[in-house]
N, C-alpha and C positions, 0 to 999 in steps of 0.2 A: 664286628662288622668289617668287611672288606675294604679298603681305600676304593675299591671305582663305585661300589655300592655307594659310601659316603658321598662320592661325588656326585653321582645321578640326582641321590635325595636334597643336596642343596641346589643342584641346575634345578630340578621340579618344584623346590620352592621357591628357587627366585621366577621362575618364570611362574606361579599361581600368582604371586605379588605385581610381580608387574600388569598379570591382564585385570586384579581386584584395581590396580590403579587406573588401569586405561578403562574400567568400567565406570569407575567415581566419576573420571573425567569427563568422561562422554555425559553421565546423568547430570551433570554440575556445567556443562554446556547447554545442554537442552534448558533448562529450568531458566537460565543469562541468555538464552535467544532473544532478541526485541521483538520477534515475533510478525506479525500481521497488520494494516492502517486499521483496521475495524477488526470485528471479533463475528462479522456480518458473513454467511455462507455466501458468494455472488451471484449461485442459483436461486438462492431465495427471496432477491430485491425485489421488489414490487411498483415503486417509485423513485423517481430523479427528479432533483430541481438541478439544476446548472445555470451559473451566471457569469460571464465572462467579465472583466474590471466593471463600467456603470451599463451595462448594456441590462437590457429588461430579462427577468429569469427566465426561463423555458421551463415546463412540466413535462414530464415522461411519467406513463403507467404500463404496465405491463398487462396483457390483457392474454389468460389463453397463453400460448408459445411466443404473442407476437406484442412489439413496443407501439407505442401510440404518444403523440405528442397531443395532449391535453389541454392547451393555453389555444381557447375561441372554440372552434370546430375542429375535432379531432380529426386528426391525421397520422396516418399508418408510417414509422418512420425505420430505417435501416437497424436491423435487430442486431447486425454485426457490431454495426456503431456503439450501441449500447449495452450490448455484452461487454464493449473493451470498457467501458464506463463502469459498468457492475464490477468488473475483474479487478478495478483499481482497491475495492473494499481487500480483495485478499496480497495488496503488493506486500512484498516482503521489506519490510522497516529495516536500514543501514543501521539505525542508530535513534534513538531515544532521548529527547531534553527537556526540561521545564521550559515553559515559556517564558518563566523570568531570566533564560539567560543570555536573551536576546532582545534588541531593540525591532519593535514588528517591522518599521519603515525601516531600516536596513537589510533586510532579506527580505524585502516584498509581501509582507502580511497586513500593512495600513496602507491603504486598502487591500486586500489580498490580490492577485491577479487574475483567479477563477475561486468559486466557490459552489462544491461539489455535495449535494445534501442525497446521500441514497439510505433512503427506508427513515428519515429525520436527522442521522447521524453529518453532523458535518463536516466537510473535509476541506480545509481553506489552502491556496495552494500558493507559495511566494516564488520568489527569486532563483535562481539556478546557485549550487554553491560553488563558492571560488574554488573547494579542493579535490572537485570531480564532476561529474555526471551525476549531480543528483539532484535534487529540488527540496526545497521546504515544505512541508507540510505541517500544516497545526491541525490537531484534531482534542478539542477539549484544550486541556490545561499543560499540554504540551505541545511539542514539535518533533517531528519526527524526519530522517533524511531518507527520502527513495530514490529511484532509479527516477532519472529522465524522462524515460518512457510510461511512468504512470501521470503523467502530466494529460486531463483532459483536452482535447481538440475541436474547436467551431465545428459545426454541422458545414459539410461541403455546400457551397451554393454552386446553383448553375448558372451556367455563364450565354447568355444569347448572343449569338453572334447582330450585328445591323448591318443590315447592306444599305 
């Protein structure tokens, strides 16, 4: 066999070995994602309880295309609203912990500061963490860190002016 032949045949097999490795890698990342707050498609929710720290719960049902607050005489309420509400089921989890490795009343879980029940699953929401942009979340038997932005938001009220 020729010396450049030889050398082709070890560059082709180092470079098979390195993409079998950068394959492993990649499938051995997927599998260690943290994944999802729920396992819940956000199209498919149906109902919301939301309750902000001691404030009375609010009901949401979905009705047809359209959201509906169900607590007395129902009322037709902002579908956008509660889409961004549904979407929180698919936030993408920073990071994954048991709940024993945290005091609840240190990151704001005794009492929680919102607590987010879509389709019965619930989703209790604490404190902001000190080492970014993200929030606590307990869901079950653990804690999980998201983004900021999947932090539920009061219903806008209106505001009447008095003359």
């Amino acid at each position: 066999m020729k010396r450049a032949t030889r050398q082709r045949l070890v560059l082709l097999l180092a470079v098979v070995a390195l993409l079998a490795w950068a394959g492993w890698q990649l499938q051995r990342d997927a599998q260690d994602a943290p994944g999802t707050l729920l396992t819940l498609d956000p199209a498919s929710i149906s109902h919301i309880s939301l309750t902000f720290g001691g404030a009375a719960t609010t009901h949401y049902e979905k009705r047809g295309e359209h959201w509906w607050q169900t607590d007395g005489t129902s009322v037709r309420v902002d579908d956008a609203r509660l889409a961004d509400l549904t979407d929180i089921a698919g936030a993408s989890v920073l990071r994954w912990r048991p709940d024993s490795d945290f005091q609840p009343a240190k990151i704001g879980l005794a009492p929680p500061l919102a607590v987010l029940v879509l389709d019965g699953q619930k989703l209790e929401f604490g404190e902001t963490s000190v080492t970014g942009p993200q929030r606590y979340v307990r869901v079950g038997p653990r804690v999980a860190l998201v983004s900021v932005r999947y932090m539920p938001r009061p219903p806008a009220t209106k505001v009447t002016e008095l003359h």
